[in-house]
N, C-alpha and C positions, 0 to 999 in steps of 0.2 A: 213305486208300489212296494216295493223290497222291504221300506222303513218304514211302512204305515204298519199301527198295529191294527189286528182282527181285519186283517186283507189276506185271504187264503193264496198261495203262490201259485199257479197255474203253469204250466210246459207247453207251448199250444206251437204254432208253425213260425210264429213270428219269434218267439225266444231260440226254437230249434235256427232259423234263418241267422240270424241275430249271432250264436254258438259257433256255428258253424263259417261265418265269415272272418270271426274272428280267429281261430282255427288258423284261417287260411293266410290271413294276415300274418300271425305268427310263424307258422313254417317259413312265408316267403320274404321275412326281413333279415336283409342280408346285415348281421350286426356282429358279423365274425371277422377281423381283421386278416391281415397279410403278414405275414415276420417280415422286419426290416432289420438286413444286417444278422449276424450270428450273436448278437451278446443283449444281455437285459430280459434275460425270458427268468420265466418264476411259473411252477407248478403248484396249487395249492391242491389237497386231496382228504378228503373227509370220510371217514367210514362209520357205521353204525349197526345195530342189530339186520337194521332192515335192510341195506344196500352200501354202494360206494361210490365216492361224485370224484371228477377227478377237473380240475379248470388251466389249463395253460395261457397266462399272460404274456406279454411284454411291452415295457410301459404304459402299463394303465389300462391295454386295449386286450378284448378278449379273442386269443386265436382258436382255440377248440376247448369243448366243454363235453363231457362224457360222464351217464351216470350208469348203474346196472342195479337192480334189483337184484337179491337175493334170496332163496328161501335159507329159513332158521337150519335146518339140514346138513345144509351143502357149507356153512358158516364155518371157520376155524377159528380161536379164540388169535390167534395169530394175523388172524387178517384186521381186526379190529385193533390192536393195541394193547390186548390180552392176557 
């Protein structure tokens, strides 16, 4: 229905159901690995006006992933690369 044109989009209990399972799927996939061993980890870390993501790997698998919103404010031109 999404890609029909002049099909008005509707929110009704089955897209809320639908939203919401999905939701729960996502929280509960466990797709964060284990550190093996001390050596081969890799931080990648991205900053922008709006927030900062920060991802720690090691080989190829993703061990923790952390992001934070920022308001414009609280911002240092130093936190971004400035």
């Amino acid at each position: 229905k999404l890609t029909q044109k002049k099909i008005k989009f509707e929110w009704g209990d089955k897209q809320e159901a639908a939203f919401q399972l999905l939701k729960q799927k996502l929280y509960s996939a466990s797709i964060l690995a284990l550190p093996e061993g001390s050596e081969d980890f890799v931080a990648y870390c991205d900053a922008s006006i709006k927030g900062l993501g920060v991802v720690l790997m090691q080989r190829d698998k993703i061990l923790n992933a952390q992001t934070e919103a920022r308001k414009l404010e609280n911002i240092k031109k130093e936190d971004v690369g400035g």
